[in-house]
Each structure stands twice: as structure tokens, then as C-alpha cells.
C-alpha positions as CSV (number, residue, x, y, z in Angstrom):
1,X,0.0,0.0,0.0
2,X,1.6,3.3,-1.5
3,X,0.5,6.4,1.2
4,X,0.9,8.8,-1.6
5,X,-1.4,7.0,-3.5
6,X,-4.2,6.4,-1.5
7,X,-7.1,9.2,-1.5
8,X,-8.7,11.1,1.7
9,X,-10.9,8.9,3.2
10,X,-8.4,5.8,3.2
11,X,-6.0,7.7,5.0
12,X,-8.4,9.1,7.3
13,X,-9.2,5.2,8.4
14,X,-5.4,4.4,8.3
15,X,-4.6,7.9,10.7
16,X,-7.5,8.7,12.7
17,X,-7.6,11.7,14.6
18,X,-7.0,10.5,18.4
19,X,-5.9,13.1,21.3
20,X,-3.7,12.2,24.2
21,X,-3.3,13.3,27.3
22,X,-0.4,15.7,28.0
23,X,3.0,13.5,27.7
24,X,5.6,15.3,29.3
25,X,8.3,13.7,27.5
26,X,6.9,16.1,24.1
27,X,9.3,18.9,24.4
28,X,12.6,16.2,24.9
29,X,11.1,14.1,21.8
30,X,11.1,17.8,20.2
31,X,15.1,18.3,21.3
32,X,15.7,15.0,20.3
33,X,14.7,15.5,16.9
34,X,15.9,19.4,17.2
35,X,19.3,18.4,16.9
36,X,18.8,15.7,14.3
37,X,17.2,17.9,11.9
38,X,19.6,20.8,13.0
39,X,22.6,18.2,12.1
40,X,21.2,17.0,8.5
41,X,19.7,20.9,7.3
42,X,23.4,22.8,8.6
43,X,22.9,25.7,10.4
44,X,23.1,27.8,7.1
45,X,19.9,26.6,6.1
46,X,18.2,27.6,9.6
47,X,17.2,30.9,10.9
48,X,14.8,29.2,13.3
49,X,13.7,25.8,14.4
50,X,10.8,26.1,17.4
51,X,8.3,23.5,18.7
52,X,4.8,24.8,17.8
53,X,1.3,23.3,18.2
54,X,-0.7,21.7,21.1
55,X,2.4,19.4,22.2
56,X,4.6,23.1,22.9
57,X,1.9,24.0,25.6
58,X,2.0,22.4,29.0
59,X,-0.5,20.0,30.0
60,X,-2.5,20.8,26.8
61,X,-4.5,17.1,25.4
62,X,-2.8,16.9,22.1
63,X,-2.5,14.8,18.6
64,X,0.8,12.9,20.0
65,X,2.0,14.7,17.0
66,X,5.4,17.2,17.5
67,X,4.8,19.8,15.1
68,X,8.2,21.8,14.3
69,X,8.8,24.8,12.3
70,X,11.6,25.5,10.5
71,X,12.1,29.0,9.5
72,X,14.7,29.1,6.5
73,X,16.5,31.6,4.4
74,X,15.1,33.3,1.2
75,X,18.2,32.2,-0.9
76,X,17.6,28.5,0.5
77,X,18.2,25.7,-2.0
78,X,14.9,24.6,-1.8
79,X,15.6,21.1,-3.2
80,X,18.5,20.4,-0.8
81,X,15.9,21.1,2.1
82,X,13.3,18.2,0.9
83,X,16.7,15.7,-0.4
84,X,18.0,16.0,3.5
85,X,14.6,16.1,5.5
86,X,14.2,12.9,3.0
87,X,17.5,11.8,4.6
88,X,16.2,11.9,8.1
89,X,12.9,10.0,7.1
90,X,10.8,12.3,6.7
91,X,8.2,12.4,3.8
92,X,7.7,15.4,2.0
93,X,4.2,17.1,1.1
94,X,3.8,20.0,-1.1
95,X,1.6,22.5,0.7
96,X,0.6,25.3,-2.1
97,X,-2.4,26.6,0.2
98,X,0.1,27.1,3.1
99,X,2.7,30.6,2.9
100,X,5.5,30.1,0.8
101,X,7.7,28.2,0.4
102,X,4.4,25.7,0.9
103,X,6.2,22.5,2.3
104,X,5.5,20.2,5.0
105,X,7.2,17.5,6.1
106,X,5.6,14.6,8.0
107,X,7.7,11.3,9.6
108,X,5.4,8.5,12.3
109,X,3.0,7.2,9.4
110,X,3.2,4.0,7.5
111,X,1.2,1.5,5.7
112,X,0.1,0.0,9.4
113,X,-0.9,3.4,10.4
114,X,0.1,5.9,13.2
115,X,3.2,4.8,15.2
116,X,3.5,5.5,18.4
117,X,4.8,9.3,17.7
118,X,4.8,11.0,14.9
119,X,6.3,14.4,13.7
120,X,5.2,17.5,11.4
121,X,7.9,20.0,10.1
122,X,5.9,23.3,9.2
123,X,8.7,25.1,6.6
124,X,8.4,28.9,6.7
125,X,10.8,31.9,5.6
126,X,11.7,33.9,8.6
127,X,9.0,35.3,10.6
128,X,6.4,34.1,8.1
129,X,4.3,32.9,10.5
130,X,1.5,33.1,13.3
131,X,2.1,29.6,15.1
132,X,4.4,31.1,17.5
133,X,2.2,33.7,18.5
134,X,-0.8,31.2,19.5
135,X,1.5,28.8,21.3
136,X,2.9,31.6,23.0
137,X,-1.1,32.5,23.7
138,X,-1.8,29.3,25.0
139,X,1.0,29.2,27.5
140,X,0.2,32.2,28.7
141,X,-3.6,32.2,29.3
142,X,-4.3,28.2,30.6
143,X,-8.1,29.0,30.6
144,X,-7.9,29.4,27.1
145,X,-5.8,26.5,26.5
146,X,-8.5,24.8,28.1
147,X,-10.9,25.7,25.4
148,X,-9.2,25.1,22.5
149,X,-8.5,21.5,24.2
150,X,-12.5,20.9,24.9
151,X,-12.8,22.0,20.8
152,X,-10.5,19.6,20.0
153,X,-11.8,16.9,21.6
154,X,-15.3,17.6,20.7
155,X,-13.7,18.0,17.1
156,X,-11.5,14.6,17.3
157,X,-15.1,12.7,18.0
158,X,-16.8,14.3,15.0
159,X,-14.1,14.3,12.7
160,X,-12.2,11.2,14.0
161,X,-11.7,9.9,10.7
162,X,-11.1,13.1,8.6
163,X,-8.3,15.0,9.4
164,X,-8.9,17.7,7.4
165,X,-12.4,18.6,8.8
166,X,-10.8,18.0,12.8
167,X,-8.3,21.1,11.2
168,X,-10.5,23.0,9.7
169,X,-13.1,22.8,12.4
170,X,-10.7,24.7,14.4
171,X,-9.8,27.4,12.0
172,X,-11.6,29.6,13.5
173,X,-10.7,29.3,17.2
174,X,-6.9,30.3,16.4
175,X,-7.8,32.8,13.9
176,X,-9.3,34.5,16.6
177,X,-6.7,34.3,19.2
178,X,-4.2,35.0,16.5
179,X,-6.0,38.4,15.4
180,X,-6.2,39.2,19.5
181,X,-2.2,39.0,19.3
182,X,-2.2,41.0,16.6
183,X,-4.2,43.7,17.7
184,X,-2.4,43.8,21.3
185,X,1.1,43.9,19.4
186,X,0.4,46.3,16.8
187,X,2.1,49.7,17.8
């Protein structure tokens, strides 16, 4: 069975959306594969490498998904960046709907499904992004945390075997916390 190959709704059976409790071994799986990925890229191909998403906040019920970004120079050899995160075992996605230079990464998936851990590298130019800004959100302000983990569960039931509706159905929870940072940081 070829994952690249197989539509939607068969990967949705294979990778269903499950949430965990908080594992505090997330951030040292995250510095584990930190340095990996910092090792295969070079440093001249990194401007920033952050853990982001549900498994960067404390005691937050998350995908036991680590989702990385990588924030990478404009002149980057774009091709070298998807030959070595191939090197490391990841498997790249192209991502035109997401900002430039639309890649994602993604390693923990195989023809038997989800392994125990899995990871997402998020590839962005530096400070292209807003996924600092609501992890930083959620850390700060736990009763809001709290939310977005009731949506997600509620989500995780509704959607559990469509991972793009379980995304989308949060949309617009951190668009709204992301426009709030906004608005308190704009000068």
C-alpha cells in the first residue's frame, strides 16, 4: 500500500484523529529531533527551528503529534531542504495553500498506520508565520488553553476519521486568538 497514493478517506481510516493526554516527554522528543534535523539541514539553512502546536503548551491534550517549524532563508536551495529532510525519514508534502515556500514534512505514518509518535515540520521563511504567537497564547492564558483542548476533543469525535475537517473545524478558534495577538502587538 503506497501512502501517496491512497485518497482522503483511506488515509483518514489508516490515521484517525485520536488526542492524548499531556505527555511530558513532548518537548525532549522535540530536542531529540531538534538536533537531528539541526545536524542534516546545517545551520546555514536555519534561521529558526521552534516546537509549535498543542504538544509546545504544558499539560494541553494533544495529537501525540510534534509539530516543528523551521524558519529558513530566502536564498535556500529549496531542493537540498526536501533531499536531506528525506535523509532523516521524513516524507515530504507540497503545501501550495500554506505561505510560501508551501512545504511540509511529516515522519510517524506507514502503511500500518500511526506509530506510536509522529512528527510535522511546518517550513516557513523567517518570521512568516503566526504559530508562535498562539503557542505563546496558550502558555500564557491556561483558561484558554483549556478551550481550544474541549474543541479539539469535541472536534477529534466528529471528525475522527477526517483530518482535514478535525483542522478545519478549528480554524476559527486560532484565527481569533491570532488576530487578538495581533491587535495587542500592533504599535
Amino acid at each position: 500500500m503506497d501512502l501517496d497514493k491512497m485518497n482522503t478517506e483511506e488515509l483518514g481510516k489508516l490515521f484517525p484523529v485520536v488526542i492524548s493526554e499531556p505527555d511530558p516527554d513532548w518537548p525532549r522528543h522535540f530536542e531529540e529531533e531538534k538536533k537531528r534535523i539541526e545536524k542534516g539541514l546545517g545551520p546555514e539553512n536555519i534561521t529558526g527551528l521552534h516546537h509549535i502546536g498543542s504538544t509546545a503548551v504544558p499539560d494541553l491534550q494533544a495529537k501525540p503529534t510534534i509539530d516543528i517549524l523551521i524558519e529558513i532563508p530566502q536564498e535556500t536551495d529549496m531542493h537540498l531542504i526536501v533531499q536531506r529532510l528525506k535523509d532523516l525519514g521524513y516524507h515530504f508534502i507540497p503545501r501550495p495553500e500554506n505561505p510560501p515556500p508551501h512545504m511540509m514534512f511529516v515522519k510517524g505514518y506507514s502503511e500500518k498506520g500511526l506509530e506510536k509518535l509522529s512528527f510535522h515540520i511546518h517550513v516557513r521563511y523567517k518570521n512568516d508565520w503566526d504559530e508562535i504567537y498562539f503557542r505563546d497564547y496558550l502558555r500564557d492564558h491556561p483558561e484558554v488553553a483549556r478551550e481550544y483542548a474541549r474543541l479539539k476533543l469535541q472536534l477529534s469525535e466528529k471528525f475522527r476519521n477526517d483530518r482535514e475537517g478535525y483542522t478545519e473545524g478549528k480554524t476559527n478558534f486560532i484565527t481569533r486568538i491570532i488576530q487578538q495577538v495581533r491587535n495587542i502587538n500592533m504599535p
